[in-house]
DSSP file (Angstrom, degrees, kcal/mol; ACC not computed):
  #  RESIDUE AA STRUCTURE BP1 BP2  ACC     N-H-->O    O-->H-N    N-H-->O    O-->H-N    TCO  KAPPA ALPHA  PHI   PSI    X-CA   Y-CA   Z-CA
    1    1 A X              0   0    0      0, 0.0     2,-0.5     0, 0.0    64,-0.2   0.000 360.0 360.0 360.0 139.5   13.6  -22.4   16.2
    2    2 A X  E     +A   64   0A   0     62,-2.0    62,-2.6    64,-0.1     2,-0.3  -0.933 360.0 172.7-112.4  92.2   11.6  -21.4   19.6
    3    3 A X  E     -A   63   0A   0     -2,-0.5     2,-0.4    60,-0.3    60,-0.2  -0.847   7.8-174.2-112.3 143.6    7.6  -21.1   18.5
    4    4 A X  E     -A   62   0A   0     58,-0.7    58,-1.8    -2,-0.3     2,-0.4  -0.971   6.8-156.9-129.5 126.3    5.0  -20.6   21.7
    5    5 A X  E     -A   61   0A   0     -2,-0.4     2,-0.4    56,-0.2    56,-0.2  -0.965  10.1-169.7-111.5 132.6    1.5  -20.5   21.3
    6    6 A X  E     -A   60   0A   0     54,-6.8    54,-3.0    -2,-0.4     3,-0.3  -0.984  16.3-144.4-119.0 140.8   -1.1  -19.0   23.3
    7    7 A X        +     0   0    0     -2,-0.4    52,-0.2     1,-0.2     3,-0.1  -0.324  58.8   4.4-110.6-172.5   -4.4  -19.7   22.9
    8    8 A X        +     0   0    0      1,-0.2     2,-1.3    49,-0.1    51,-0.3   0.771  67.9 159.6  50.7  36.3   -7.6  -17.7   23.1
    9    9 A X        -     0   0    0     49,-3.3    -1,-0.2    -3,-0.3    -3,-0.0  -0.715  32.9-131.2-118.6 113.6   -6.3  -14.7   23.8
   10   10 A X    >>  -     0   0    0     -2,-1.3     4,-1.0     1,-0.1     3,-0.8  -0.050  20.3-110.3 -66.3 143.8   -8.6  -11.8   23.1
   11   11 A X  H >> S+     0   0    0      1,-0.3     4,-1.5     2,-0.2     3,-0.6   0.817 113.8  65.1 -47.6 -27.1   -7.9   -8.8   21.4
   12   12 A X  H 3> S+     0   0    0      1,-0.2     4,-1.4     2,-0.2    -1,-0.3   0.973 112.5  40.8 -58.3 -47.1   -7.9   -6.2   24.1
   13   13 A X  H <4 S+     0   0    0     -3,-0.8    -1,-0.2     1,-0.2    -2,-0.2   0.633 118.3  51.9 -83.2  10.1   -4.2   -8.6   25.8
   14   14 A X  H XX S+     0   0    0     -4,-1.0     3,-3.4    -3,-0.6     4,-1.6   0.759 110.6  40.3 -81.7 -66.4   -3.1   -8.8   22.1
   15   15 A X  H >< S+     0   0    0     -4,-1.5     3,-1.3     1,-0.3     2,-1.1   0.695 118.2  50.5 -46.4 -91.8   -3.4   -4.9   21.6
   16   16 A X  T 3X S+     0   0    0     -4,-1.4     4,-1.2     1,-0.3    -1,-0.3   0.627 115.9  41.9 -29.3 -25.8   -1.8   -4.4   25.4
   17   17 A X  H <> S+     0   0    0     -3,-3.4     4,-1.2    -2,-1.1    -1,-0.3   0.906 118.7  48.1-104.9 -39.9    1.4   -7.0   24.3
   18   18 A X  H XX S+     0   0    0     -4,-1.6     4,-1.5    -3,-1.3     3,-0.9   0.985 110.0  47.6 -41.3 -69.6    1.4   -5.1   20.9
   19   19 A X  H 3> S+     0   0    0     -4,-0.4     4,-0.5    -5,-0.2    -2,-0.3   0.742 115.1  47.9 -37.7 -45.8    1.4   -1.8   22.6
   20   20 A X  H 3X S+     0   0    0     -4,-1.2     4,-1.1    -5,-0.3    -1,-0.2   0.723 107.8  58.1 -71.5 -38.2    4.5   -3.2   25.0
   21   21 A X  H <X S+     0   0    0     -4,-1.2     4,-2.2    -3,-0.9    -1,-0.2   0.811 102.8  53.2 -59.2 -42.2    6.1   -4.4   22.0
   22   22 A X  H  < S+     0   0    0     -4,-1.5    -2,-0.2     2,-0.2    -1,-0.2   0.714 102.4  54.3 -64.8 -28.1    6.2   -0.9   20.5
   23   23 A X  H  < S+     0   0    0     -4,-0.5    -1,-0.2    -5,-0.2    -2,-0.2   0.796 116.0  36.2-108.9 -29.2    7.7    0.7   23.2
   24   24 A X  H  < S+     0   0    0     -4,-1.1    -2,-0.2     1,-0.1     2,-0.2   0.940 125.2  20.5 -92.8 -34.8   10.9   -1.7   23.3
   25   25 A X  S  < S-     0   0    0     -4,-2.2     2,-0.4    -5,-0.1    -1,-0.1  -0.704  72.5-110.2-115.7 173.3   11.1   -2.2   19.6
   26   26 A X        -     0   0    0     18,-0.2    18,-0.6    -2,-0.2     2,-0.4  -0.883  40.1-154.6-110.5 154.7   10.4   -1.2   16.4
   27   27 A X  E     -B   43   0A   0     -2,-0.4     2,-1.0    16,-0.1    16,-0.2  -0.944   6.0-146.9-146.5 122.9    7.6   -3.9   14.7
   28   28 A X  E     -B   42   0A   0     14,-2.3    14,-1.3    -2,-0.4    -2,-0.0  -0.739  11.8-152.6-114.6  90.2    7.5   -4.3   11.3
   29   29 A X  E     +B   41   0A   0     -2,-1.0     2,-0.3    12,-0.2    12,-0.2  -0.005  18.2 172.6 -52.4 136.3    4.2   -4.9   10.2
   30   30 A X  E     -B   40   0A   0     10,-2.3    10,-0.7    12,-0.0     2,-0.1  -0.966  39.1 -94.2-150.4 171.8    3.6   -7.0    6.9
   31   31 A X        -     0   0    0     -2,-0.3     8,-0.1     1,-0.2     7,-0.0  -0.384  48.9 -86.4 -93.9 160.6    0.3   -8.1    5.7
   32   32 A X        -     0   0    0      6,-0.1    -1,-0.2    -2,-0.1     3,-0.1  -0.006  26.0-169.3 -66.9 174.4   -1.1  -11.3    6.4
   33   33 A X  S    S+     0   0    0      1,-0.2     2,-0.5    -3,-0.1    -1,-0.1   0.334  73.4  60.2-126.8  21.4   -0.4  -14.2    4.4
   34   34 A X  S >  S-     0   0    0      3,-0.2     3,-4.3     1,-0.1    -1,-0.2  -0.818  70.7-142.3-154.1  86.9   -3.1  -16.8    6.0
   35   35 A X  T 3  S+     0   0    0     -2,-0.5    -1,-0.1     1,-0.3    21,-0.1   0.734 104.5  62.7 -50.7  -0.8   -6.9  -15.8    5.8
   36   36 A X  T 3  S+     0   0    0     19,-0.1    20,-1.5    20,-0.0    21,-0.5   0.456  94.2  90.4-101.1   7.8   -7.1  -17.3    9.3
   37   37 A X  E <   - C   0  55A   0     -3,-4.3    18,-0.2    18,-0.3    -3,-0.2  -0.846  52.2-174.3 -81.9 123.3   -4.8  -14.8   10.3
   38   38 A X  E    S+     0   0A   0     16,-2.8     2,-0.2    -2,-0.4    17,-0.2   0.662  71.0   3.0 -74.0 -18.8   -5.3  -11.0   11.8
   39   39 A X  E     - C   0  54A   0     15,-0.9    15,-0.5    -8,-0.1     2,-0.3  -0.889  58.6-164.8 179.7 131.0   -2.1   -9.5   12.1
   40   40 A X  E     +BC  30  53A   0    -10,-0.7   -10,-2.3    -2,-0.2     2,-0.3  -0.909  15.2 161.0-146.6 113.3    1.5  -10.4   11.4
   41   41 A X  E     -BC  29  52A   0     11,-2.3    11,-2.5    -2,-0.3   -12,-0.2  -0.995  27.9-145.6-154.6-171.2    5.1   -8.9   12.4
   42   42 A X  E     -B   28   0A   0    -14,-1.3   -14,-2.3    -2,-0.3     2,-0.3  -0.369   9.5-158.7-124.9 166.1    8.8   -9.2   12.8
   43   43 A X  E     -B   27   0A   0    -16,-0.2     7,-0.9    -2,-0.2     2,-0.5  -0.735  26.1-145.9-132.4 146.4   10.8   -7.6   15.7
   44   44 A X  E     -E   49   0B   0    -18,-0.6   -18,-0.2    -2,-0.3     2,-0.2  -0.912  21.1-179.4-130.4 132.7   14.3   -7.5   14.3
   45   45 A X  E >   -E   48   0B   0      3,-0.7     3,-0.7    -2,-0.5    -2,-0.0  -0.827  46.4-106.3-148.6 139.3   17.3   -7.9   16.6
   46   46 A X  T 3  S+     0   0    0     -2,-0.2     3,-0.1     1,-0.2    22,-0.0   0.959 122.7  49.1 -25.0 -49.6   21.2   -8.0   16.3
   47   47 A X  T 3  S-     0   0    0      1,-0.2     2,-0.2    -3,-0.0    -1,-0.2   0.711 130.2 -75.9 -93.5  -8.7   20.8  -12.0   16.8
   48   48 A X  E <   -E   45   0B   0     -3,-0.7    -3,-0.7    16,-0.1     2,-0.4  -0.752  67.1 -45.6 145.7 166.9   18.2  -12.6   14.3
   49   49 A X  E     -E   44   0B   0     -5,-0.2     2,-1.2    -2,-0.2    -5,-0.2  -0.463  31.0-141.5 -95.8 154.5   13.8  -11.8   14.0
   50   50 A X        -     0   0    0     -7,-0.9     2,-0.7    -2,-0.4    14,-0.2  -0.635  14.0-148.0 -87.7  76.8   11.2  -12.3   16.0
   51   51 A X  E     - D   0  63A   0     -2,-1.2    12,-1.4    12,-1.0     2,-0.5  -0.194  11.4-173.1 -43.8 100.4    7.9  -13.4   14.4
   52   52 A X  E     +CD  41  62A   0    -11,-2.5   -11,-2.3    -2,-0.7     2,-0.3  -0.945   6.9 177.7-116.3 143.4    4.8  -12.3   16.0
   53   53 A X  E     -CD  40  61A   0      8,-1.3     8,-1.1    -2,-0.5     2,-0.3  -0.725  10.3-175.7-145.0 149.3    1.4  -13.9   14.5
   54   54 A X  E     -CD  39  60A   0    -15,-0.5   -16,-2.8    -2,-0.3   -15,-0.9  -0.968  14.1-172.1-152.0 123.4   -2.3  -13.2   16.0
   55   55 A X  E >   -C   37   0A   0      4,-3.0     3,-0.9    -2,-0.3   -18,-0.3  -0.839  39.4-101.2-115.2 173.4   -5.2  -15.5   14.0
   56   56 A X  T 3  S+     0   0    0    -20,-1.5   -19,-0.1    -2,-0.3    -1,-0.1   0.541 120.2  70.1 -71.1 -25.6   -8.9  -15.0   14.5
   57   57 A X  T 3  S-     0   0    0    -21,-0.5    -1,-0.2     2,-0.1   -49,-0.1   0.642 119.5-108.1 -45.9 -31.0   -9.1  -17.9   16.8
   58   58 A X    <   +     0   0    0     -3,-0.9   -49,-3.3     1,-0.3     2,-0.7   0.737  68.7 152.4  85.2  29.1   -7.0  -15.6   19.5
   59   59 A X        -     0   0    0    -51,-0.3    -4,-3.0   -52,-0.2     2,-0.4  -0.802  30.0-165.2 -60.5 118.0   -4.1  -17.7   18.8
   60   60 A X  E     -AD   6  54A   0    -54,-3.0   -54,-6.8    -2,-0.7     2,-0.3  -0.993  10.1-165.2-112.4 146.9   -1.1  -15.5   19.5
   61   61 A X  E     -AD   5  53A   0     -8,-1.1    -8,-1.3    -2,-0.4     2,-0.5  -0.990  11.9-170.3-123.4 103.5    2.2  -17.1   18.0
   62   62 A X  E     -AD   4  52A   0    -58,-1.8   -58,-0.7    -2,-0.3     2,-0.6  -0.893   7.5-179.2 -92.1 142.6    5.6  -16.2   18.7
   63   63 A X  E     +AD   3  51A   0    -12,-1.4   -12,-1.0    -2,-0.5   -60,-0.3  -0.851  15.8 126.8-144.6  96.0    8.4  -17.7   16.6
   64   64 A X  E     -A    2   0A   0    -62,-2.6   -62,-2.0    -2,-0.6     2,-0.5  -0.903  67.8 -75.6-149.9-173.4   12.8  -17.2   16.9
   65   65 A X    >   -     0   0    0    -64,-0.2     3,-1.8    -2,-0.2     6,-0.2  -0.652  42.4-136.3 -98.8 118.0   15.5  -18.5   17.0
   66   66 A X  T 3  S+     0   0    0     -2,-0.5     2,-3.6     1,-0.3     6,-0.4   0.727 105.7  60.9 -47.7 -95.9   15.9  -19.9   21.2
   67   67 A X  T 3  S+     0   0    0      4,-0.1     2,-0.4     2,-0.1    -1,-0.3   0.084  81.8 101.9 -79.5  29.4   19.7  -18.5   21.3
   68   68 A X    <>  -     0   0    0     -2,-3.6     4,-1.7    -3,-1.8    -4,-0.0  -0.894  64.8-154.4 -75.2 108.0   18.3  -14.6   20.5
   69   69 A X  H  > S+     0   0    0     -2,-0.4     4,-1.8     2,-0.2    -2,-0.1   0.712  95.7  60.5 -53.3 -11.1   18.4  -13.1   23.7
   70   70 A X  H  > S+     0   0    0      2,-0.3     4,-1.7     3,-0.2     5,-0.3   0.954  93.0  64.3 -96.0 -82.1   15.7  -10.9   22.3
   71   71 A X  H >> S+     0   0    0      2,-0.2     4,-1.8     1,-0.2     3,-1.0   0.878 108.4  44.1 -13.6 -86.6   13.3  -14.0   21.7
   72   72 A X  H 3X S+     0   0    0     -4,-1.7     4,-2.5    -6,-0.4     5,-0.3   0.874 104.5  53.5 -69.6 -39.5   13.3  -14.6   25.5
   73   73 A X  H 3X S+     0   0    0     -4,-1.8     4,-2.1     2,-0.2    -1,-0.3   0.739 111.9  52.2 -47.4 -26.4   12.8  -11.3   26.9
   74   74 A X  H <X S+     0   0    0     -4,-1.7     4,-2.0    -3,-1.0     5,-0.3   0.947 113.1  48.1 -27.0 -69.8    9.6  -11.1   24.4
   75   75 A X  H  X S+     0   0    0     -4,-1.8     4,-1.3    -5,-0.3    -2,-0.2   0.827 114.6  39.4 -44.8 -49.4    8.6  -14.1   25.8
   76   76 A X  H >X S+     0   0    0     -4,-2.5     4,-3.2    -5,-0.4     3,-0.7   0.974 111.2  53.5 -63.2 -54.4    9.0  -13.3   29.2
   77   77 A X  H 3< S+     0   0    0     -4,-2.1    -2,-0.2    -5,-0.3    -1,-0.2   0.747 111.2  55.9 -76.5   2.5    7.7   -9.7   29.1
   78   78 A X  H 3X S+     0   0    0     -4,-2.0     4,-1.3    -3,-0.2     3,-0.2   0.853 107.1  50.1 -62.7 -52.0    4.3  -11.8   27.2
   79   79 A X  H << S+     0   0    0     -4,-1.3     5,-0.3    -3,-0.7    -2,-0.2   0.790 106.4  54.4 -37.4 -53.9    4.1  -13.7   30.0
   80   80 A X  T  < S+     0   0    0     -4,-3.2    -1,-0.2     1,-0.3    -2,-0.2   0.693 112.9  44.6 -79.7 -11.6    4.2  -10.8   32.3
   81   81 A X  T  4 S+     0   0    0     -5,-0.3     2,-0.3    -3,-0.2    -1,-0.3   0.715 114.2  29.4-121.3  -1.1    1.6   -9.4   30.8
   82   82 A X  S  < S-     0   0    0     -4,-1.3     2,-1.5    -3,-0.1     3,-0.1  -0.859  96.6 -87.8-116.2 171.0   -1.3  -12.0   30.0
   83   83 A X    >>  -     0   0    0     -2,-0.3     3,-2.8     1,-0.2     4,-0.9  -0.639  33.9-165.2 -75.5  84.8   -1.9  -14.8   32.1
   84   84 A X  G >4 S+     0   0    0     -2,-1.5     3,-1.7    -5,-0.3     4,-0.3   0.840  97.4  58.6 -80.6 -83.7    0.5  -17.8   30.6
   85   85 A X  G 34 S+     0   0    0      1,-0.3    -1,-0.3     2,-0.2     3,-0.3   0.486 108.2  50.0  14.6 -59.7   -1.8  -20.1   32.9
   86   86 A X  G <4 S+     0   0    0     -3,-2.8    -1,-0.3     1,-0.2    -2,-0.2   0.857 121.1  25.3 -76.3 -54.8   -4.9  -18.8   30.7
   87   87 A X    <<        0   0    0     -3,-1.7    -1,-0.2    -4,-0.9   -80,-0.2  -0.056 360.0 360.0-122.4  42.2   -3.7  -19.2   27.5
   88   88 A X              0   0    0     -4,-0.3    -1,-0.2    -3,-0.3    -2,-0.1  -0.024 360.0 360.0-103.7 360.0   -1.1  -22.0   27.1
């Protein structure tokens, strides 16, 4: 299992990496399960789901399984769009 966390990362480049998310997949929202959490959903792919997690801290969390091809193109196109430098 492939989990990345970046921290701090303020709501406006979560809403932009949500919004980015949308457009290549469908995101299946479920409520949160973790009062220190904001926002919680799955990506689902042929090879298996994608976990995306946002906490009140500005943690954003991503979580699959490393041999999803799906898992790293999320990852990368997260990376391409906040500053991995910034919040790693």
């Amino acid at each position: 299992m492939g989990l990345i966390n970046y921290r701090k990362v303020p709501p406006d480049a979560y809403e932009l990496v949500k919004k980015a998310l949308k457009g290549d997949y469908i995101l299946s929202h479920y409520p949160s399960f973790h009062d220190s959490m904001l926002e919680s959903f799955d990506i689902i792919s042929l090879a298996g789901k994608i976990s995306i997690h946002y906490y009140k801290d500005g943690t954003l969390q991503i979580e699959g399984n490393e041999n999803n091809p799906s898992y790293h193109r999320i990852v990368r196109k997260v990376n391409g769009l906040i500053s991995k430098k910034d919040y790693l």
